[in-house]
C-alpha atoms as one frame of an Amber mdcrd trajectory, in Angstrom:
protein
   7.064   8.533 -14.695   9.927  10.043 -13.216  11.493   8.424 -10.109  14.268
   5.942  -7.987  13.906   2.384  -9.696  12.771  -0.066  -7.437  15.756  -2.213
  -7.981  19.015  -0.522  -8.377  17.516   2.866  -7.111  18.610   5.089  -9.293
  16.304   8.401 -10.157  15.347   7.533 -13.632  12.599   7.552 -16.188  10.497
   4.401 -14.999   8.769   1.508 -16.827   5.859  -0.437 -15.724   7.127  -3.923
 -15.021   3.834  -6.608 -14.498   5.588  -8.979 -11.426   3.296 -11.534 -13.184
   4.070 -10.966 -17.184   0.550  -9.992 -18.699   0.759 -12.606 -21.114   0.327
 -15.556 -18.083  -2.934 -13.795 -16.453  -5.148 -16.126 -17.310  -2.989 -19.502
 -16.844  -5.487 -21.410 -15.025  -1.872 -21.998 -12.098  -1.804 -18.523 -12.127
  -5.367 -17.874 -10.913  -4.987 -21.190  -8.454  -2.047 -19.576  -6.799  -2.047
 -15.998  -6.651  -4.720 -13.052  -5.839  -6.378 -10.787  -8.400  -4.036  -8.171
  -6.672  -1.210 -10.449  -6.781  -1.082 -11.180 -10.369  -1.952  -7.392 -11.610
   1.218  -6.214  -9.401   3.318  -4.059 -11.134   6.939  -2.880 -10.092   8.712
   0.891 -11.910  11.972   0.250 -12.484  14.423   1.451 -15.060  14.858   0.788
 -18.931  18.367  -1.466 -17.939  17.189  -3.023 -15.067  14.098  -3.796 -17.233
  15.555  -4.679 -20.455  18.017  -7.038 -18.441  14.859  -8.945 -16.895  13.495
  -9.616 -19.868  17.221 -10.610 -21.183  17.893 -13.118 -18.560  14.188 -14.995
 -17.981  10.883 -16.321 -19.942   7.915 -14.950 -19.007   7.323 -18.623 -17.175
  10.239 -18.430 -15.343   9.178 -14.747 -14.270   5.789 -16.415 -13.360   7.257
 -19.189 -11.470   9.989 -18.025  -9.683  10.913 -14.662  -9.936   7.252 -13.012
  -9.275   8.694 -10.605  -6.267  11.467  -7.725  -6.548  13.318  -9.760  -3.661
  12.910 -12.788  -5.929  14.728 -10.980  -8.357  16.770  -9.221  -6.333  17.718
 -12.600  -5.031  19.166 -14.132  -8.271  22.734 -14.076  -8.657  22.999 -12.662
 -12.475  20.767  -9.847 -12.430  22.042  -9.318  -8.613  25.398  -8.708 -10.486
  23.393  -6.707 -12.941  21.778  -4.448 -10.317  24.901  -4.044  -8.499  26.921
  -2.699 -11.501  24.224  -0.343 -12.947  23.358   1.228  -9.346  26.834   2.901
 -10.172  26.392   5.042 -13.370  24.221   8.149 -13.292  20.991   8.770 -14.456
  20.789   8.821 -18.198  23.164   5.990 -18.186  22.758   3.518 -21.215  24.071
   0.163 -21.867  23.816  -2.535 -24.536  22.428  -5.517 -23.281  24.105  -9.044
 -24.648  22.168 -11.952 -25.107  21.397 -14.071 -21.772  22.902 -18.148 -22.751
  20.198 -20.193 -23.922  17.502 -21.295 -22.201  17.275 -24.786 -21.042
């Protein structure tokens, strides 16, 4: 799917990114605390902007905290992230280094 990433904005080629990763569906929290909607939410953003996600949190941390766009908007390394990439054009690549480990 072609379109503007729903973080940085750029018009890109788009990836399907669950808001609630697919893999915590049926944590019995999960179903306590969010809707059937909520929890099959699903945000297009780019391949960086995804692959940086995925770099920087667990799939509990995405869960827990960082289940909305402005949730992840809101956090100050991939803000930095988002900020930088919105830059380069469309097409733009980058390598992604390993986030620090996880605590």
């Amino acid at each position: 799917m072609e379109g503007a990433c729903a973080l940085c904005g750029r018009p890109e080629k788009l990836t399907r990114h669950h808001l609630i990763p697919q893999a915590r569906h049926h944590n019995k929290r999960n179903k306590r605390e969010f809707s059937r909607d909520e929890v099959k939410e699903v945000a297009w953003i780019c391949r960086p902007c995804h692959s940086q996600i995925h770099n920087l949190f667990s799939e509990k941390e995405l869960e827990r905290n960082y289940h909305t766009l402005e949730a992840l908007r809101g956090h100050e390394e991939l803000g930095k992230f988002i900020e930088w990439i919105k830059t380069k054009p469309a097409g733009f690549r980058c390598s992604m280094r390993k986030a620090k480990e996880r605590s």
